[in-house]
PDB file with SEQRES, HELIX, SHEET and CRYST1 records, atoms N, CA, C and O in Angstrom:
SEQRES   1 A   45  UNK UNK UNK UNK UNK UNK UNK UNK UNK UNK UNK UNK UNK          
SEQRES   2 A   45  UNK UNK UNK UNK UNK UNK UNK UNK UNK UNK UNK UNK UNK          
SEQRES   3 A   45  UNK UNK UNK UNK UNK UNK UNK UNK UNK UNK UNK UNK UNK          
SEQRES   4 A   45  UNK UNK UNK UNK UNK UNK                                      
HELIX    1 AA1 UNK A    9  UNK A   13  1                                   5    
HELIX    2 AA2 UNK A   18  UNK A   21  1                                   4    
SHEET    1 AA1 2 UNK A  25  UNK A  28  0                                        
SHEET    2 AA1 2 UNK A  39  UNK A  41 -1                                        
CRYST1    1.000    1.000    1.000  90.00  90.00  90.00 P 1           1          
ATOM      1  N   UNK A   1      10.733  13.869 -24.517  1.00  0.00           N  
ATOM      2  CA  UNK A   1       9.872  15.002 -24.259  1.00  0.00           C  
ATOM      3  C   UNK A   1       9.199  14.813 -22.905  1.00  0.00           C  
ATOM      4  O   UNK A   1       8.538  13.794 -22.703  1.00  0.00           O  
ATOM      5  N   UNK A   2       9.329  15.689 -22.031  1.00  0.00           N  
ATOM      6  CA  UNK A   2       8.481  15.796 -20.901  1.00  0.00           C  
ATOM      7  C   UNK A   2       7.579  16.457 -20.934  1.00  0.00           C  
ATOM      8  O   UNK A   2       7.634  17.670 -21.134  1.00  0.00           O  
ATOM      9  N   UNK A   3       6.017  15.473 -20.646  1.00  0.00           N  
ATOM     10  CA  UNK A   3       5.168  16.290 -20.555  1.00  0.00           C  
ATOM     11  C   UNK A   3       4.987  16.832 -19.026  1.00  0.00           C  
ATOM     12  O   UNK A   3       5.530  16.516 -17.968  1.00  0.00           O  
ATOM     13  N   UNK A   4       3.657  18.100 -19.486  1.00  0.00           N  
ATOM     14  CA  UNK A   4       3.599  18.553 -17.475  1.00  0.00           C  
ATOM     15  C   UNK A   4       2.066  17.782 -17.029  1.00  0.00           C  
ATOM     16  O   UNK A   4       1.065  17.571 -17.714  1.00  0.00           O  
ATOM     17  N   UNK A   5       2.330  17.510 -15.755  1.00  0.00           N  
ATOM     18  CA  UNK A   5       0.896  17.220 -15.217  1.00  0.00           C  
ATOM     19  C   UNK A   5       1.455  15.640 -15.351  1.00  0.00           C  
ATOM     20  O   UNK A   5       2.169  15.140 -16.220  1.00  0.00           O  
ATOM     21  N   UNK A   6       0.732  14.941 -13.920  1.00  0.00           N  
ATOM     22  CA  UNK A   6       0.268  13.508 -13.437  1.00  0.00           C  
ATOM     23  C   UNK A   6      -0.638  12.921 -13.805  1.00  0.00           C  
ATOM     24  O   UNK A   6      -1.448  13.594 -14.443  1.00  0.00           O  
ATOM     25  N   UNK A   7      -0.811  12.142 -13.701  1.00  0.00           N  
ATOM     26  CA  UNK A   7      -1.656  10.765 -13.894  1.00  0.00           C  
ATOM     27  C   UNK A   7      -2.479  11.175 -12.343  1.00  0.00           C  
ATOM     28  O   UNK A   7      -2.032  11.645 -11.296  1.00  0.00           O  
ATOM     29  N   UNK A   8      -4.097  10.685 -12.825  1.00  0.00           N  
ATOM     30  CA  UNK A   8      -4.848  10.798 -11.062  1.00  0.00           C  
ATOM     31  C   UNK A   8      -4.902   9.541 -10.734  1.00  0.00           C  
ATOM     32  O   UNK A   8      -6.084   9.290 -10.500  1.00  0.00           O  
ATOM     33  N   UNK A   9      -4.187   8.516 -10.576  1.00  0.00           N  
ATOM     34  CA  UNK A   9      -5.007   7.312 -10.173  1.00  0.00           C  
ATOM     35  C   UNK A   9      -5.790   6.902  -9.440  1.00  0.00           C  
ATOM     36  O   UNK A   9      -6.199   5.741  -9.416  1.00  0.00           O  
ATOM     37  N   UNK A  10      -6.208   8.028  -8.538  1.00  0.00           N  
ATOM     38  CA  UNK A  10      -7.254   7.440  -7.610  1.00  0.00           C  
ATOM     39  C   UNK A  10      -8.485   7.587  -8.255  1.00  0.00           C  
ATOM     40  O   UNK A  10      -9.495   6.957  -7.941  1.00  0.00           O  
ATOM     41  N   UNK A  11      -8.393   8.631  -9.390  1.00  0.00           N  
ATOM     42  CA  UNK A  11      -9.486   9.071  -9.839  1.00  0.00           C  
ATOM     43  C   UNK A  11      -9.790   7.871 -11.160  1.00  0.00           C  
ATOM     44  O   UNK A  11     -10.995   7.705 -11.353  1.00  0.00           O  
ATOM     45  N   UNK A  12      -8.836   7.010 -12.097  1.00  0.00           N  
ATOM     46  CA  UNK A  12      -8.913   6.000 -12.373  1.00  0.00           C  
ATOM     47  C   UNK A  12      -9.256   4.682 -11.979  1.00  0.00           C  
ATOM     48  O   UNK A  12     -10.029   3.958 -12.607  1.00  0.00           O  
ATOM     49  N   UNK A  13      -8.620   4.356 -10.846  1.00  0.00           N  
ATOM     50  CA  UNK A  13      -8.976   3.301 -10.200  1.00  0.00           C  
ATOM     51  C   UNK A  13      -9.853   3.195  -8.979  1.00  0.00           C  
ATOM     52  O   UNK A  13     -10.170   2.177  -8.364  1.00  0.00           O  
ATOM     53  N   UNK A  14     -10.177   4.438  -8.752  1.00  0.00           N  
ATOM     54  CA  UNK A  14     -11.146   4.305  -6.993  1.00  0.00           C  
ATOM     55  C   UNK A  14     -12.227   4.882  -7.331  1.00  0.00           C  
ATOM     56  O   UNK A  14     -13.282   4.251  -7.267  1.00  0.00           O  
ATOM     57  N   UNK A  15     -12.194   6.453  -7.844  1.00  0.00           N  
ATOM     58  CA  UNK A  15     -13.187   7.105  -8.127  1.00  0.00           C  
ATOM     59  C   UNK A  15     -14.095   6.989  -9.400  1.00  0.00           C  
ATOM     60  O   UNK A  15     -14.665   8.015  -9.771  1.00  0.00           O  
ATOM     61  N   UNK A  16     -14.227   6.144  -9.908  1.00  0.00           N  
ATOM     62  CA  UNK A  16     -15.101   5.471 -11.345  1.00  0.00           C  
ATOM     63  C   UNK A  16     -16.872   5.045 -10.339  1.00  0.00           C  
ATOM     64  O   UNK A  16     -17.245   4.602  -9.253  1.00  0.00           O  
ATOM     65  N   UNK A  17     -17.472   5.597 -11.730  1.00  0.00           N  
ATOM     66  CA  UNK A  17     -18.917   5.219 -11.049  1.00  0.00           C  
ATOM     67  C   UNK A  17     -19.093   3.610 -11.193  1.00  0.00           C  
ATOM     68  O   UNK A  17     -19.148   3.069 -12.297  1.00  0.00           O  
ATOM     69  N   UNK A  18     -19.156   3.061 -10.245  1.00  0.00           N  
ATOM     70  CA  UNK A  18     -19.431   1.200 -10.106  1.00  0.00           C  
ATOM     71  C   UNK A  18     -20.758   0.917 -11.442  1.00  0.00           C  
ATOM     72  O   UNK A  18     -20.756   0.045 -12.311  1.00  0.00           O  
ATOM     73  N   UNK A  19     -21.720   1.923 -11.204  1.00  0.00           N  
ATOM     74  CA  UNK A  19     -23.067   1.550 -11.979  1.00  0.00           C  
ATOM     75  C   UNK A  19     -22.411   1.539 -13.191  1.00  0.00           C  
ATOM     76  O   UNK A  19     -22.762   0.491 -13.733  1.00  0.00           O  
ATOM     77  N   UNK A  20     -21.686   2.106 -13.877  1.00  0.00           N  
ATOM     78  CA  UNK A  20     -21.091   2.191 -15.452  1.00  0.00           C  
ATOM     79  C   UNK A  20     -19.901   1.434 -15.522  1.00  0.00           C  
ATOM     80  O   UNK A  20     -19.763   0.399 -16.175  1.00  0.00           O  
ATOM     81  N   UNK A  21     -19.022   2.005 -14.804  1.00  0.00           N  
ATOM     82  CA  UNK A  21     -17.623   1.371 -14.875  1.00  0.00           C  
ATOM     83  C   UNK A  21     -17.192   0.565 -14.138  1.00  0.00           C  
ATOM     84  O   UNK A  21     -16.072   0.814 -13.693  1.00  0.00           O  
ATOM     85  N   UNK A  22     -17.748  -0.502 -13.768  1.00  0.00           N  
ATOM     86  CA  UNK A  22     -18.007  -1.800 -12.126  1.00  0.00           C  
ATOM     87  C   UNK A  22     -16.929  -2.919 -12.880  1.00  0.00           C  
ATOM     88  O   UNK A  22     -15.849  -3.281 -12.413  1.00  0.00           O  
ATOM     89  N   UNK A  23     -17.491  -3.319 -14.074  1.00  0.00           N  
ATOM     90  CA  UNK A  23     -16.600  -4.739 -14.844  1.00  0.00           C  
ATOM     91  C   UNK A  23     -15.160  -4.404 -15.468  1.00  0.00           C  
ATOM     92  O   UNK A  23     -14.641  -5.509 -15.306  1.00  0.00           O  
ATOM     93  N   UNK A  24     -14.256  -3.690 -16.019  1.00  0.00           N  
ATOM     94  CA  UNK A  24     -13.654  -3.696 -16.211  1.00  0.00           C  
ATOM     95  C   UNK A  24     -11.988  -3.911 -15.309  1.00  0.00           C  
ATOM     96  O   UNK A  24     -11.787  -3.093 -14.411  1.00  0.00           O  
ATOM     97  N   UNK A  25     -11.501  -4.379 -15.425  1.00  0.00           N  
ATOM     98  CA  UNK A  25     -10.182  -4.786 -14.718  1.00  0.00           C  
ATOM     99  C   UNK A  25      -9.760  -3.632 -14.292  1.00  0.00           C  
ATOM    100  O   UNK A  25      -9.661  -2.869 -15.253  1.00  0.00           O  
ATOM    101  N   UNK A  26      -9.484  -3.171 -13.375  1.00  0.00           N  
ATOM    102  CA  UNK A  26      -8.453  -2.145 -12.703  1.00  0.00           C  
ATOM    103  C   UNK A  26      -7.557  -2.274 -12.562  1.00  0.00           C  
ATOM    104  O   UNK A  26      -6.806  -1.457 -13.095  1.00  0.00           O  
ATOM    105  N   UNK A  27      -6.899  -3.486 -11.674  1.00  0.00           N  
ATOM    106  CA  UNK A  27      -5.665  -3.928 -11.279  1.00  0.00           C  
ATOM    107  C   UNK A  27      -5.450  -5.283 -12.127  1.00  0.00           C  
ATOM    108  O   UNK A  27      -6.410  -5.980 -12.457  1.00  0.00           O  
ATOM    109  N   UNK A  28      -4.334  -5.549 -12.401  1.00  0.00           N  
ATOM    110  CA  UNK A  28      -3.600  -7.029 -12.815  1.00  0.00           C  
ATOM    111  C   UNK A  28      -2.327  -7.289 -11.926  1.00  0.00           C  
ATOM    112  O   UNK A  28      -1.252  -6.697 -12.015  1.00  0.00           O  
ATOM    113  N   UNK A  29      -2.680  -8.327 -11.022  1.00  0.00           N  
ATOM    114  CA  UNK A  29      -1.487  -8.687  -9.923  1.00  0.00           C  
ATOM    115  C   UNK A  29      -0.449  -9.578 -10.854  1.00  0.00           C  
ATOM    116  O   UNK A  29      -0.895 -10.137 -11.856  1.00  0.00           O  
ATOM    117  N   UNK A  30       0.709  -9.676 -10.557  1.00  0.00           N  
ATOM    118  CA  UNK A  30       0.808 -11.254 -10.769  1.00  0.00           C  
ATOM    119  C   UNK A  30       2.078 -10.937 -10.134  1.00  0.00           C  
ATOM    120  O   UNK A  30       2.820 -10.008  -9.817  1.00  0.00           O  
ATOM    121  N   UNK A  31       1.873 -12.753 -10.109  1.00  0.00           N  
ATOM    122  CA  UNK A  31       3.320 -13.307  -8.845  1.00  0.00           C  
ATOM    123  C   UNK A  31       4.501 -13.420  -9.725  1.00  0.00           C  
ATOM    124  O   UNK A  31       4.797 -13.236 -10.906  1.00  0.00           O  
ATOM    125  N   UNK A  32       5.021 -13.791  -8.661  1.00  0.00           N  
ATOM    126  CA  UNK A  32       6.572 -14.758  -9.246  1.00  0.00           C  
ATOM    127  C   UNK A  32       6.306 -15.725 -10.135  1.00  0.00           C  
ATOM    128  O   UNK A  32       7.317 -15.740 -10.839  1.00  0.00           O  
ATOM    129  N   UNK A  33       5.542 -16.568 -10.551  1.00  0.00           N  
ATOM    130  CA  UNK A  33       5.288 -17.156 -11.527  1.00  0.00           C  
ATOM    131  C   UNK A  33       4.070 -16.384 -12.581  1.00  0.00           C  
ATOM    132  O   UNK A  33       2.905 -16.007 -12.453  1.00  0.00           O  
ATOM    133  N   UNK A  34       5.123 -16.409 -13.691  1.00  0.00           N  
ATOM    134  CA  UNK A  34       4.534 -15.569 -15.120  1.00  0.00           C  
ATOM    135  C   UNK A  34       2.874 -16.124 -15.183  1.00  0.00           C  
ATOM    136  O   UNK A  34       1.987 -15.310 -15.441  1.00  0.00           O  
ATOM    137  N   UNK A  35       2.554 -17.583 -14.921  1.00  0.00           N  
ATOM    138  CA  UNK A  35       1.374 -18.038 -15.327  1.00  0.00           C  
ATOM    139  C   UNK A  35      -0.085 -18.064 -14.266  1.00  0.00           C  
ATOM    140  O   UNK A  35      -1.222 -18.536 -14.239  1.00  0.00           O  
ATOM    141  N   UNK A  36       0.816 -17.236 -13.480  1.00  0.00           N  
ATOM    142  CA  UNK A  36      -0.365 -16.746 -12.098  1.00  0.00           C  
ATOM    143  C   UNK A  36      -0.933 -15.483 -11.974  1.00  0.00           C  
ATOM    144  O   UNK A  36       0.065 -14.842 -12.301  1.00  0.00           O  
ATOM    145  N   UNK A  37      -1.589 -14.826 -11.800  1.00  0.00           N  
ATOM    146  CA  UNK A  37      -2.194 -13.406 -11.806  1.00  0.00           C  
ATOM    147  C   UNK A  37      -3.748 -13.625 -11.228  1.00  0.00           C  
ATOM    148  O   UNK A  37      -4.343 -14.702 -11.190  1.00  0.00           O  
ATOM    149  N   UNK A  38      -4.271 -12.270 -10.770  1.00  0.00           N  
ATOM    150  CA  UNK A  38      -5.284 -11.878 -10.542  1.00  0.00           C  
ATOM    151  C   UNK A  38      -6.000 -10.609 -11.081  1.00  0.00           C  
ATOM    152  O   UNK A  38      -5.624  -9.460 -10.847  1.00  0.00           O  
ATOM    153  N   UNK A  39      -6.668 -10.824 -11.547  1.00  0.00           N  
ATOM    154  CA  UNK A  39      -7.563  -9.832 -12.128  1.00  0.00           C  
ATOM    155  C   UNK A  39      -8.725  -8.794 -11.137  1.00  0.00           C  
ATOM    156  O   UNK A  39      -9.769  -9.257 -10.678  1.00  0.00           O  
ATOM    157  N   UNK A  40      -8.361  -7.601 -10.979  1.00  0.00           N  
ATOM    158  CA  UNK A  40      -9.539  -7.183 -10.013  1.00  0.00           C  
ATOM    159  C   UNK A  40     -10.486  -6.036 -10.901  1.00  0.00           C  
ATOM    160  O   UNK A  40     -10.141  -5.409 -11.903  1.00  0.00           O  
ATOM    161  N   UNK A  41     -11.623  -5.999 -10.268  1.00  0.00           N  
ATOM    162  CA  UNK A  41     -12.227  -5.196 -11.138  1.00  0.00           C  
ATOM    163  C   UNK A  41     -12.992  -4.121 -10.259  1.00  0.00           C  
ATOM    164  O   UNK A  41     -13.502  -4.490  -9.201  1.00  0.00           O  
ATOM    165  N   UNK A  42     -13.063  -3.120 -10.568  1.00  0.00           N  
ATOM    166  CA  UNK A  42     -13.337  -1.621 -10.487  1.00  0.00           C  
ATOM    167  C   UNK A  42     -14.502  -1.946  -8.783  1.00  0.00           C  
ATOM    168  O   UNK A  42     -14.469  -1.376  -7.693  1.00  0.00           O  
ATOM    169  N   UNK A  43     -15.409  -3.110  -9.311  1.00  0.00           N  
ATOM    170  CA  UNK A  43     -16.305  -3.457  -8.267  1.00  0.00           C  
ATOM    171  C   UNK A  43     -15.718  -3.836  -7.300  1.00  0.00           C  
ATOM    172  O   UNK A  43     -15.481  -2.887  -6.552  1.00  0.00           O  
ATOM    173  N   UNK A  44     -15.400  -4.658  -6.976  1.00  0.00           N  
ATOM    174  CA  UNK A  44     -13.978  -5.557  -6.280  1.00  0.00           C  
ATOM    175  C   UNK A  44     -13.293  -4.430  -5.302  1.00  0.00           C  
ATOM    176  O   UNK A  44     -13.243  -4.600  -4.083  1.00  0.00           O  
ATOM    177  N   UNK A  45     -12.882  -3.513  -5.814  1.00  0.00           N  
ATOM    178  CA  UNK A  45     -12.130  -2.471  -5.438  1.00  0.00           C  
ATOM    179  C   UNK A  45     -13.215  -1.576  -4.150  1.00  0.00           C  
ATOM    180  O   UNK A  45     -12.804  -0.554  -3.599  1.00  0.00           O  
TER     181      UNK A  45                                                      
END                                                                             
């Protein structure tokens, strides 16, 4: 089933108010090795 309409991600990941929504993870990097990653969070951003 196709739905209609996008995803906003800027409005997910950029446009979030920091004062409320600052701690939560936005991004999860990770490398070439499975046991490496970075966690960024909304503040960060």
């Amino acid at each position: 089933m196709v739905r209609r309409g996008t995803p906003n991600l800027s409005y997910n990941c950029i446009d979030r108010d920091p004062k409320t929504h600052g701690n939560p993870v936005a991004i999860i990097w990770e490398g070439g090795n499975p046991y490496i990653d970075k966690k960024i969070t909304y503040n960060e951003l």
